[in-house]
C-alpha positions as CSV (number, residue, x, y, z in Angstrom):
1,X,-107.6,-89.4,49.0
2,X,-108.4,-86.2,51.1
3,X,-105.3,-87.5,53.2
4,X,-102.7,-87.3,50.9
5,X,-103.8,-84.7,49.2
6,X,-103.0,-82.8,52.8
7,X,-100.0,-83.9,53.4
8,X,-98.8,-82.8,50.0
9,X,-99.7,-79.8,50.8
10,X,-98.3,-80.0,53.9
11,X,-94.6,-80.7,51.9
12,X,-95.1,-78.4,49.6
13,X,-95.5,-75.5,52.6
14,X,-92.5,-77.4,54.1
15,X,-90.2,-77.2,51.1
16,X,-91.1,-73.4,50.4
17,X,-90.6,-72.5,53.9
18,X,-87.6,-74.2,53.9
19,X,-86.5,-72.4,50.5
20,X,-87.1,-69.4,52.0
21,X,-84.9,-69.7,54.9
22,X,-82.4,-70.7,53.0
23,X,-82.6,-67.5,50.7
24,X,-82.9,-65.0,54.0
25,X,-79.8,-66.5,55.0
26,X,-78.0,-65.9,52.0
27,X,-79.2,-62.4,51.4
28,X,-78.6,-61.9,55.5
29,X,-74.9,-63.2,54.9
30,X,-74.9,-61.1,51.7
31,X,-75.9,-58.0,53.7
32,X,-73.5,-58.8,56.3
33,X,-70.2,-58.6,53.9
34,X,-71.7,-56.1,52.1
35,X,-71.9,-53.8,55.2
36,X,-68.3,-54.4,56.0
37,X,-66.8,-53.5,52.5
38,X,-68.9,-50.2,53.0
39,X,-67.4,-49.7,56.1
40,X,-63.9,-50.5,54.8
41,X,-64.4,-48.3,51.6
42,X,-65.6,-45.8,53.7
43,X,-62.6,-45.6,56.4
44,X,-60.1,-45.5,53.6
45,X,-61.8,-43.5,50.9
46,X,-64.7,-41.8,51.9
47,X,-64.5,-40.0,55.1
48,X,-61.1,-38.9,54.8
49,X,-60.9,-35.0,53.9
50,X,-57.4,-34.1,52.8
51,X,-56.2,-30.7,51.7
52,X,-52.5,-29.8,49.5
53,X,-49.9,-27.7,51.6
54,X,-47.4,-26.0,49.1
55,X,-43.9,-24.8,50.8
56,X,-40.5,-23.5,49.7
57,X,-37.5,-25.2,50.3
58,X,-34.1,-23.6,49.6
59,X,-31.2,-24.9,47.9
60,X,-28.3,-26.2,50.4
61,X,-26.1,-25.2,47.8
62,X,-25.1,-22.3,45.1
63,X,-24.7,-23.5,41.9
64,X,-22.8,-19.9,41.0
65,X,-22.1,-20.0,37.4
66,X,-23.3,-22.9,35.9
67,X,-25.4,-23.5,33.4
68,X,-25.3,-26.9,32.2
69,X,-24.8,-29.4,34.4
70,X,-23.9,-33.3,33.4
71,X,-24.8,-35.7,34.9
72,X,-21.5,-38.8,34.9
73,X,-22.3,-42.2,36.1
74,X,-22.1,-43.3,39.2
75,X,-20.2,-46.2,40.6
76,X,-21.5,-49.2,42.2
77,X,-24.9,-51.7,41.3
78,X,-28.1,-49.9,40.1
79,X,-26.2,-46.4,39.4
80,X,-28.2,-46.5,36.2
81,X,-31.1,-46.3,38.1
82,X,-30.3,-43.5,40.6
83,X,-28.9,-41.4,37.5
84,X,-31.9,-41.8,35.3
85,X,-34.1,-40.9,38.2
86,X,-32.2,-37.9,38.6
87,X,-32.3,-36.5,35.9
88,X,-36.0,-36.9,35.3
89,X,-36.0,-34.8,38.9
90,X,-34.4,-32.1,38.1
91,X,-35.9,-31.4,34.7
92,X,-39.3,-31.9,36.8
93,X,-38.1,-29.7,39.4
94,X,-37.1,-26.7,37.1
95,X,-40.0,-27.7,34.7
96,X,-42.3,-26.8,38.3
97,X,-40.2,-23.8,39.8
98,X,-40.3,-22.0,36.2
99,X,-37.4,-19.5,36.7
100,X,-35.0,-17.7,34.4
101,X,-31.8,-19.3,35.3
102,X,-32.2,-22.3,34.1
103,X,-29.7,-24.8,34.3
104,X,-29.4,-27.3,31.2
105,X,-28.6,-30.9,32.4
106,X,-27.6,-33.8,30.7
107,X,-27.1,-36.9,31.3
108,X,-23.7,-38.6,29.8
109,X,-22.4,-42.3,30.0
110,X,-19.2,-41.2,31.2
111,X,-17.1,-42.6,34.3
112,X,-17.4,-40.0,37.3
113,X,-12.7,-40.5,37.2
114,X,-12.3,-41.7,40.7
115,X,-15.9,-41.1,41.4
116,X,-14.5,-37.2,42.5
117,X,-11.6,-38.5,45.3
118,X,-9.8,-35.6,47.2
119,X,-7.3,-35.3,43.8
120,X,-9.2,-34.4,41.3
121,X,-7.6,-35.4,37.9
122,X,-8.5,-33.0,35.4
123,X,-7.7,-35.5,32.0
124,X,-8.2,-34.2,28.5
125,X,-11.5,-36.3,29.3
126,X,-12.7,-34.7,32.3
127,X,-11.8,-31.7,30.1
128,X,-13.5,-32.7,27.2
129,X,-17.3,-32.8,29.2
130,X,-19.3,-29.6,27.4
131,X,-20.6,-28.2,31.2
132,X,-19.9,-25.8,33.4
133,X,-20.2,-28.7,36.1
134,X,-20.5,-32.6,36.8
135,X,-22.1,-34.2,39.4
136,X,-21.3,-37.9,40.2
137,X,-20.5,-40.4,42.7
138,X,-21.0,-43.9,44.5
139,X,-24.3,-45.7,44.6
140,X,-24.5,-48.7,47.3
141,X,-27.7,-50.5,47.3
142,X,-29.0,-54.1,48.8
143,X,-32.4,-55.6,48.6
144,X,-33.1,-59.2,50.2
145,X,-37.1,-60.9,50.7
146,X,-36.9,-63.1,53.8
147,X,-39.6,-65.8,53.3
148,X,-41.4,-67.3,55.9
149,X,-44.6,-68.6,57.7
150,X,-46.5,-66.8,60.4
151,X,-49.4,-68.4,62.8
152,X,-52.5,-66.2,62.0
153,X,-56.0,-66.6,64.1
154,X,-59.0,-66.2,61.3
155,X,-62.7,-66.3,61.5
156,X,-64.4,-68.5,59.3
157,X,-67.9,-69.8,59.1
158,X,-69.1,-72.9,60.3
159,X,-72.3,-73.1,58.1
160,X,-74.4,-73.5,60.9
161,X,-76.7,-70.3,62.4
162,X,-78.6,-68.8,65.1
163,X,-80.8,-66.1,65.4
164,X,-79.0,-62.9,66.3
165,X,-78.5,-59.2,64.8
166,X,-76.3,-58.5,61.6
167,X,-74.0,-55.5,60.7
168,X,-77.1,-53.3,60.5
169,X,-78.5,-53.7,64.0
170,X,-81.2,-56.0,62.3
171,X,-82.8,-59.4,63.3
172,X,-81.3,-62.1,61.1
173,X,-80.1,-65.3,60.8
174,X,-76.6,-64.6,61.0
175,X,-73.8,-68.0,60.7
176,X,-72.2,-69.0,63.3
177,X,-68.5,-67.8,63.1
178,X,-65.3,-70.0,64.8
179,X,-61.7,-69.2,65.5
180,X,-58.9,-70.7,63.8
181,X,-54.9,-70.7,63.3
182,X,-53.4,-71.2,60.0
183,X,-50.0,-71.0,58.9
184,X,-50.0,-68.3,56.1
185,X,-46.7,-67.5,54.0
186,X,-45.3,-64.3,54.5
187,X,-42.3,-61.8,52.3
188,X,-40.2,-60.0,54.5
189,X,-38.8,-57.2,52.1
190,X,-35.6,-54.8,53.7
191,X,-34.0,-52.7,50.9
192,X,-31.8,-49.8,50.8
193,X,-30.4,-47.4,48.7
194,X,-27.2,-45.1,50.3
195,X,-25.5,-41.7,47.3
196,X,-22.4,-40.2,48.4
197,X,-22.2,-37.5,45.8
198,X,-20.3,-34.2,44.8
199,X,-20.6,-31.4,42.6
200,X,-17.7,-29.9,40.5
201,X,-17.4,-26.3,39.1
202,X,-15.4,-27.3,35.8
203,X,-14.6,-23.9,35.1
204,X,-12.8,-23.1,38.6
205,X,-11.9,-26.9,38.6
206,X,-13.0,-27.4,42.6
207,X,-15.7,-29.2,44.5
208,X,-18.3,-26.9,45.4
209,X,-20.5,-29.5,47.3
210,X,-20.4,-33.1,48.8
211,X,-23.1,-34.8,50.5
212,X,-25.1,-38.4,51.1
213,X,-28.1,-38.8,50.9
214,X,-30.2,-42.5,51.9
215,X,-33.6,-44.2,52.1
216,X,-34.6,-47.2,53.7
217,X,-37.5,-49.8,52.6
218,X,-39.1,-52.6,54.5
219,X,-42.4,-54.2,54.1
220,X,-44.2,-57.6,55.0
221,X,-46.6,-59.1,51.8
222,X,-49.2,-61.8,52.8
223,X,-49.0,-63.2,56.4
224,X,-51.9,-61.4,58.5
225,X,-52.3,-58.9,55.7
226,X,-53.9,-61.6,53.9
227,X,-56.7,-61.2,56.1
228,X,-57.1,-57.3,57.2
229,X,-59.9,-55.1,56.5
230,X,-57.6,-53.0,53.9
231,X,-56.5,-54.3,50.9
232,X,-52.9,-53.3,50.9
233,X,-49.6,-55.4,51.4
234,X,-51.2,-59.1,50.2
235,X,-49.2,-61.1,48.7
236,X,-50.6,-60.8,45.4
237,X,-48.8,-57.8,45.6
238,X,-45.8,-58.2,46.2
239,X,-43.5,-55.8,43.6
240,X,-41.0,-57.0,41.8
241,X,-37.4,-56.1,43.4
242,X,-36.6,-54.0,40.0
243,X,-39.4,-52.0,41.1
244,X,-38.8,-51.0,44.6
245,X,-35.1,-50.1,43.4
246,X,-37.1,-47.7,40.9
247,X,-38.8,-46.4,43.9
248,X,-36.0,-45.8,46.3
249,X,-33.7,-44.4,43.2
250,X,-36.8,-41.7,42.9
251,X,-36.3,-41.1,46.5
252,X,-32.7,-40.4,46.6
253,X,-33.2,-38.5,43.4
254,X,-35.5,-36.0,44.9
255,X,-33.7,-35.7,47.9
256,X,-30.6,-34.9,46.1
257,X,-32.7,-32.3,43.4
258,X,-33.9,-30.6,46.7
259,X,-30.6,-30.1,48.0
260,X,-28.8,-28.3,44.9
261,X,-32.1,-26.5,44.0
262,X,-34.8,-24.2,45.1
263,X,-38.3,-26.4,45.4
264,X,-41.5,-25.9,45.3
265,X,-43.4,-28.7,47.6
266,X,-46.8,-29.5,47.6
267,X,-47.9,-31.8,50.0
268,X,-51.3,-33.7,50.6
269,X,-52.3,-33.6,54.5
270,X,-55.0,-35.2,56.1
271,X,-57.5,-33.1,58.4
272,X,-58.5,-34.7,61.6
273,X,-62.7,-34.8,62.0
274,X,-62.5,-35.2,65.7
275,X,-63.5,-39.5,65.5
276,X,-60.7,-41.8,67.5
277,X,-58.1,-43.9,66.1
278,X,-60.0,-46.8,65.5
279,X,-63.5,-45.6,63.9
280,X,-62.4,-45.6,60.4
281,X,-62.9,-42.7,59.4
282,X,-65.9,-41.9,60.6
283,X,-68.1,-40.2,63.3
284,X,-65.9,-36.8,64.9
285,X,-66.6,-33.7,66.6
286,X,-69.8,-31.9,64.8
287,X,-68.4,-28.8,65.1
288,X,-65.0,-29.5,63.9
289,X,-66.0,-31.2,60.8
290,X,-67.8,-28.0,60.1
291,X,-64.8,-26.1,60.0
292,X,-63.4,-28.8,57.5
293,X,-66.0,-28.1,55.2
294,X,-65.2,-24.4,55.4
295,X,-61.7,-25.0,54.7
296,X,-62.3,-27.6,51.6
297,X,-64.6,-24.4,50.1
298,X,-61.5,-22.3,50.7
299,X,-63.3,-20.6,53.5
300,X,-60.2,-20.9,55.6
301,X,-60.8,-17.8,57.9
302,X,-64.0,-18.9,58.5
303,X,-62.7,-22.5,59.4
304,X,-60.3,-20.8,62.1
305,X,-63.0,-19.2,63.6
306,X,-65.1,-22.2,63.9
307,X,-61.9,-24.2,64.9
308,X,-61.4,-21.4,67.7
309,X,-64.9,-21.6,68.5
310,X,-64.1,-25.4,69.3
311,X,-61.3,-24.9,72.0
312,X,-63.2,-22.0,74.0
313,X,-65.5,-24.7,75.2
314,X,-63.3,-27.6,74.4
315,X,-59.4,-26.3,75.5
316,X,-58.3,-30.0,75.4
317,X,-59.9,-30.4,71.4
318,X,-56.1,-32.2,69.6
319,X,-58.4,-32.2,66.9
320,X,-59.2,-28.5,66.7
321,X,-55.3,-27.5,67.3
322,X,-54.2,-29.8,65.0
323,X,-56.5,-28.5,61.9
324,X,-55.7,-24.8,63.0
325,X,-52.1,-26.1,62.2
326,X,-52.8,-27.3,59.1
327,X,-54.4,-23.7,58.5
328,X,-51.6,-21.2,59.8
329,X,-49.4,-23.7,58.0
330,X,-50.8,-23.4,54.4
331,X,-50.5,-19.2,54.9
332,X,-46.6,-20.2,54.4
333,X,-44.6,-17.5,55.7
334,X,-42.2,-17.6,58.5
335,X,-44.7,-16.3,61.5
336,X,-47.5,-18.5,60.7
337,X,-45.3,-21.5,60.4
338,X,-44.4,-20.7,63.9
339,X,-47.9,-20.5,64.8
340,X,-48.5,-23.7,63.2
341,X,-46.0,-25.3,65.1
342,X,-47.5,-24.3,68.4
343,X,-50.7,-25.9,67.1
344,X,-49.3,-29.1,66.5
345,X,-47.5,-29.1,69.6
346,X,-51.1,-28.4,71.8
347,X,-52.0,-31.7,69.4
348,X,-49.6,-33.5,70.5
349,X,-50.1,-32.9,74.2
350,X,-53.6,-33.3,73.9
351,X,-54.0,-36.6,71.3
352,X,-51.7,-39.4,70.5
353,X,-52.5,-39.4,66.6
354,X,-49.6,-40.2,64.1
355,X,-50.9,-37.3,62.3
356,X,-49.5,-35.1,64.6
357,X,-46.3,-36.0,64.8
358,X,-46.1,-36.4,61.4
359,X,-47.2,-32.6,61.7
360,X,-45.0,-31.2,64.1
361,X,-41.7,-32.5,62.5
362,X,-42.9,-31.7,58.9
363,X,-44.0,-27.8,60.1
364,X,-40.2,-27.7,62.2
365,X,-38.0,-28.9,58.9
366,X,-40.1,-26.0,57.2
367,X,-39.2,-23.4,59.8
368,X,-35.8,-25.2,59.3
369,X,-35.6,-24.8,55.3
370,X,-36.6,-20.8,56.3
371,X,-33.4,-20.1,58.0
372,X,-31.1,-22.1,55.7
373,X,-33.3,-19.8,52.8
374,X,-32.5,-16.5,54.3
375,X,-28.9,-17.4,55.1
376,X,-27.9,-17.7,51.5
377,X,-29.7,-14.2,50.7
C-alpha cells in the first residue's frame, strides 16, 4: 500500500538521520580531545625554544700533588650509592674537561678509619692505600611516601548535548560537561640525602679539604595530577624509592666533583617568546620571537639588535631583557656576565616569570664561581 510504503520511507530517513547525528557527535567529541592534546603537546613540546649555555666553574679546592685519588667508603645507609655515583662523576668530569693533569681515581671497598675524625690514624692500612689521596666520609639519607587521599573537582560528561561551539571556534554538537568531587589517592614522597666529606694528602698525611654537601626531594604522584593537562607526576609513575636514592646520590656526586675540580657546565635555558604565563607556550611578542629565530641560527648579534629594537618602543618588554640576558650570558666572560645580570634584573622588575629568577641567581653564582676562579690563580 502507497501508505506504508511512505512511512518506511519516512523511518528509513529517520534512522539515517538519526545515524548521522550520532556520528557528528562522535567525530565532534573526537575533534574536541583531539584539539586539547595538540594544545597540550604544543605548550610542552612545541613552542618552547631552548638554547645550551656552557660556563666555567672553578675548583674550591687544590688538589696540589695528587694523582690518584681513592675513593674509601663512606659510612652510613646507601654509601654505596653516593660512592658509585661519584666515581662515575669524576671520570665524566675529567672525561669532559680533557686536561693534562689528570687525576686517576679508584674506587676501593675500604673503611674511610673513623670516617677522617680530627686524629687521623695513619695504620699500616691507611698506609697500605696505593694514592696520593683518599676521600671519604658519612652519608645520612631518609626517604618516607606519605599516602593519602585528596578531594579533586573533575569534569566529566553527562552524555547528553546542546548545540554550541567546540575547541575550534566551530558549530557542533558539543556534550554537556558536569562538575564533580572524587576522592583520588595520592603519594607524598620527601627524601634526602646529606655528605659530610674530606679529602686527605697521604703523602703530607693532612686534611686538605672538608665540606657537606645535600639535596632535598619531594614530590606528590596521583591526586590532582591524575587529572592535569601534562602528563607528568601520575601515579603510574611513581619511581621506585631505589631510584630516587640513585638520583639524589647523582646529585650529591656532582656537587661534590664540582667542588674539588674545574667544570665545564652546559646548561639548557629556555627563551621567553613574549606569551603570558598561562598560554602554553604559545602566542608572544612578534618581534621578539624574531630575534629567537636569529639566535637558534646562531645569529646572536643580530638577535641583540632586534631584542634592542624591542625595548626602544617597548622599555617595559621582561621578555626582551630577559633573552638579551640569555645572550650577554652565553658570551661567558666576566663583563658580559655582568651585563647579563643587569638584564635579568630589568626582567625581574618588569615580569614575574620563574624563568627569571631562575636567571638572575644562575648568572650571580657564575659571576660568583669568577671570583673564587681568579682567586686561586
Amino acid at each position: 500500500m502507497p501508505g506504508s510504503g511512505s512511512k518506511d520511507s519516512r523511518d528509513q530517513v529517520s534512522k539515517a538521520l538519526l545515524f548521522i547525528k550520532g556520528f557528528q557527535r562522535m567525530y565532534n567529541n573526537r575533534m574536541v580531545y583531539l584539539g586539547i592534546a595538540l594544545i597540550a603537546l604544543c605548550g610542552c613540546f612545541g613552542c618552547v625554544q631552548k638554547t645550551g649555555i656552557t660556563v666555567i666553574r672553578h675548583a674550591e679546592v687544590s688538589l696540589q700533588d695528587i694523582r690518584t685519588l681513592s675513593i674509601l667508603k663512606f659510612g652510613g645507609m646507601h654509601e654505596e650509592l653516593v660512592r658509585k655515583a661519584l666515581y662515575n662523576k669524576i671520570i665524566e668530569v675529567q672525561n669532559l674537561n680533557n686536561k693534562h693533569d689528570y687525576i686517576r681515581v679508584i674506587n676501593i671497598d675500604q673503611n674511610s678509619l673513623e670516617y677522617f675524625d680530627d686524629d687521623i690514624n695513619f695504620s699500616p692500612d691507611f698506609e697500605g692505600v696505593h694514592a696520593d689521596g683518599v676521600i671519604s666520609g658519612r652519608v645520612a639519607a631518609t626517604i618516607k611516601d606519605v599516602h593519602d587521599t585528596e578531594k579533586v573537582k573533575i569534569q566529566e560528561g553527562t552524555g547528553e548535548y546542546k548545540e554550541g561551539k567546540n575547541v575550534f571556534g566551530q558549530e557542533a554538537e558539543v556534550e554537556i560537561q558536569r562538575t564533580v568531587i572524587k576522592e583520588v589517592p595520592y603519594v607524598m614522597r620527601q627524601a634526602n640525602i646529606i655528605v659530610d666529606f674530606s679529602i686527605v694528602n697521604l703523602k703530607t698525611k693532612q686534611r686538605i679539604f672538608t665540606d657537606k654537601v645535600s639535596e632535598e626531594y619531594k614530590e606528590k604522584f596521583g591526586g590532582e595530577n591524575e587529572y592535569r593537562s601534562y602528563l607528568e607526576n601520575r601515579m603510574s609513575q611513581l619511581p621506585s624509592q631505589n631510584q630516587t636514592l640513585e638520583e639524589l646520590s647523582d646529585k650529591v656526586a656532582s656537587r661534590i666533583a664540582a667542588k674539588i675540580f674545574t667544570t665545564e657546565i652546559t646548561r639548557v635555558v629556555e627563551f621567553d617568546n613574549g606569551s603570558n604565563k598561562y598560554a602554553m607556550g604559545m602566542g608572544g611578542n612578534k618581534k621578539v620571537k624574531e630575534g629567537i629565530k636569529c639566535a637558534k641560527k646562531g645569529e646572536w648579534e643580530k638577535g641583540i639588535e632586534i631584542w634592542k629594537d624591542v625595548l626602544n618602543t617597548e622599555p617595559e618588554n621582561s621578555a626582551a631583557f630577559y633573552n638579551l640576558g640569555i645572550a650577554y650570558e652565553k658570551i661567558g666572560d666576566l663583563e658580559n656576565l655582568k651585563i647579563a645580570q643587569k638584564m635579568y634584573k630589568k626582567a625581574v622588575k618588569y615580569g614575574d616569570k620563574e624563568i627569571y629568577l631562575d636567571a638572575l641567581y644562575r648568572v650571580k653564582a657564575t659571576i660568583s664561581d669568577f671570583s673564587i676562579g681568579q682567586q686561586r690563580r
